[in-house]
C-alpha positions in Angstrom: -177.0 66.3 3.9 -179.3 66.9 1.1 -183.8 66.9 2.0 -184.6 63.1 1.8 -181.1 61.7 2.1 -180.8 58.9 5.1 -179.1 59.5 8.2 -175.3 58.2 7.8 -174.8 55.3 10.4 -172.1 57.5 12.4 -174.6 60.5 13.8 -175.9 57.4 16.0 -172.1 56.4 16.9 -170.6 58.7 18.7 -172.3 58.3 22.3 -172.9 54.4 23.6 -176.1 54.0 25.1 -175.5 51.8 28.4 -178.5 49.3 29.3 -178.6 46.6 31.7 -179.9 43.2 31.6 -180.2 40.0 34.0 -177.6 37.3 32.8 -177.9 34.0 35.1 -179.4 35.7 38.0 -176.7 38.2 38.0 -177.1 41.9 36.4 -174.7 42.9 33.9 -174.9 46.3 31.4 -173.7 46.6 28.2 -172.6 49.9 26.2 -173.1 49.7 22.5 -174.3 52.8 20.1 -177.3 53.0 19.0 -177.3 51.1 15.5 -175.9 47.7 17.4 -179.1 48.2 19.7 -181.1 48.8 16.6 -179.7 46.2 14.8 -179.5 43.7 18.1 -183.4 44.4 18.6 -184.2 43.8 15.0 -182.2 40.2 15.2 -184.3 39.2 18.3 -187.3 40.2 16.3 -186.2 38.0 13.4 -185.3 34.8 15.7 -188.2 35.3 18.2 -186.6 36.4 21.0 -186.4 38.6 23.4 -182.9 41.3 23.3 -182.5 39.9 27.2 -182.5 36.2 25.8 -180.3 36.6 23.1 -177.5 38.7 25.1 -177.8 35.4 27.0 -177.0 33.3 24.1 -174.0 35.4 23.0 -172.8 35.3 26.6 -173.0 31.3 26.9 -170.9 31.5 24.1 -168.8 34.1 24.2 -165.3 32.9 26.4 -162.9 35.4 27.2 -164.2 38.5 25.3 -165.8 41.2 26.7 -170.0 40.8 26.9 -170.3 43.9 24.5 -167.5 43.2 22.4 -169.0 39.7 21.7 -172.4 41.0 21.4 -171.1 43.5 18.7 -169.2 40.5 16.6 -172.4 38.5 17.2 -174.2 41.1 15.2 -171.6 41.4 12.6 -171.6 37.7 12.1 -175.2 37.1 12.5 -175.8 39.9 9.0 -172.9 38.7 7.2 -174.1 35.0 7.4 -177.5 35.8 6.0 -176.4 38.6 3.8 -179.3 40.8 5.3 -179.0 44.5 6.2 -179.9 45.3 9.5 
């Protein structure tokens, strides 16, 4: 990588962070890399919310997938419907 050239996407990728949150009076965690959180955060920001509130949302409506699975597909969904980069 060249001076002044961004960071590729994949230098944040290789270690999922783990954090926890309150879901329905029970605590859960969720592992994601670090661009998801980014990008998780900046949706929050967008929809007024906070990242504990929205994890909530996704979960409500998630079914059988796994909490950071469906968080991850949230996120994909949520950019590709507005055609906004994260």
């Amino acid at each position: 990588m060249g001076p002044g050239d961004k960071p590729s996407a994949l230098e944040g990728a290789a270690r999922p962070q783990k954090r926890s949150f309150s879901i329905k009076g029970h605590r859960t965690s969720i592992s994601m890399e670090t661009p998801f959180w980014e990008a998780l955060q900046q949706a929050a920001a967008r929809e007024n919310t906070s990242l504990a509130g929205l994890i909530a949302l996704i979960d409500k409506g998630r079914g059988e997938a796994g909490l950071s699975s469906a968080v991850r597909v949230w996120i994909l969904d949520y950019y590709r419907q507005r055609n906004i980069s994260p």
